[in-house]
Structures are given as C-alpha cells and as structure tokens.
N, C-alpha and C positions, 0 to 999 in steps of 0.2 A: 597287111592282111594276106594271109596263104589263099593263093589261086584254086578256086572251087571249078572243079567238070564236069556238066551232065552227063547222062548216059551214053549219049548222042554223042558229044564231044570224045568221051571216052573211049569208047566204040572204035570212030575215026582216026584217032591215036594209034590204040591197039591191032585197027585194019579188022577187025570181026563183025560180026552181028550184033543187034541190037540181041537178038533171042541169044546167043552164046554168052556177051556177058550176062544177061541178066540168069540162066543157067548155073552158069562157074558160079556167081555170088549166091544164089539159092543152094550148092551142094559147098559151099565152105570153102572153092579149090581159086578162086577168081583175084581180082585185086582187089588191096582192103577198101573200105568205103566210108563215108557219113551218111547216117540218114539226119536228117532234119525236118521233122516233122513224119510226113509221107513222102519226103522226096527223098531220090539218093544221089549224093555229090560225091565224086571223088578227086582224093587232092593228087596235086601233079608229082610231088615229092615219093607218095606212095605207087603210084602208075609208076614211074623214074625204076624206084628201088624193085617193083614187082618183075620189072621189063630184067634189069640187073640181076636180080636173084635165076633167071630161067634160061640163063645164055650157058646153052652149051656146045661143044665140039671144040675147034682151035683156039677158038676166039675168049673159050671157059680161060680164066686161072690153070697155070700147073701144079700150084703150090699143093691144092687139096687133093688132087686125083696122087699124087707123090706120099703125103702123108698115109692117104690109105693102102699103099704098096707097102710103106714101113712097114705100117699096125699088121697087116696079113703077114709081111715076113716074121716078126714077132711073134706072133701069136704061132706061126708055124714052127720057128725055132724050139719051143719053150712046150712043145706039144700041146697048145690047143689046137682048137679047132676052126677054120678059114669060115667067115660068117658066109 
C-alpha cells in the first residue's frame, strides 16, 4: 500500500508552513494531494516528483534549457519571432 502524509508530515518534508502549504493547495500551485473524506493526505511519490519538477539552476537538466536555444535559433532563422 502507497505511504500516505499528513499535512504536518508534509510540511516537514517540504521545510514550510503548515499555512503555506495549505495556501499553494487552495491557489492550485502546491503539491498534488488526496482528500479522503475531510482529510488531506499526500503521497510520497507525488511530494518526490513535485520536489523533482521545481529544481532549478545547475543542478536543473541541460538537456531542455539547450532544446529551447535550438527552437529560438530556429524560429529566428526562418523569421519568426523569439517567444
């Protein structure tokens, strides 16, 4: 059975506030969740992938920050226009 979070656990994880995540998950922008019932759990797999999705700087991937150099030089060759 997947490892269930409370807020509290998740929080501590995360290093934020109990008011911050419950915030993020009320404007849509937070880590995904379960409710069950009136409670809200969240699984460790999606905290994992949430943490993964928001690393940036060195430590990001090169691969996509290079893709989007191509598509600009592209689109600039070909005369579009640079988004």
């Amino acid at each position: 059975m997947e490892q269930l979070l409370t807020t509290l656990e998740t929080a501590q994880l995360l290093r934020c506030s109990l008011r911050t995540l419950d915030r993020e998950r009320a404007d849509g922008r937070g880590c995904p969740f379960v409710r069950i019932g009136g409670r809200i759990r969240y699984r460790r797999r999606d905290i994992e992938a949430f943490i993964a999705a928001n690393v940036r700087g060195h430590a990001a991937s090169a691969v996509p920050a290079q893709s989007h150099r191509r598509r600009l030089s592209k689109q600039t060759a070909h005369g579009g226009a640079a988004p």
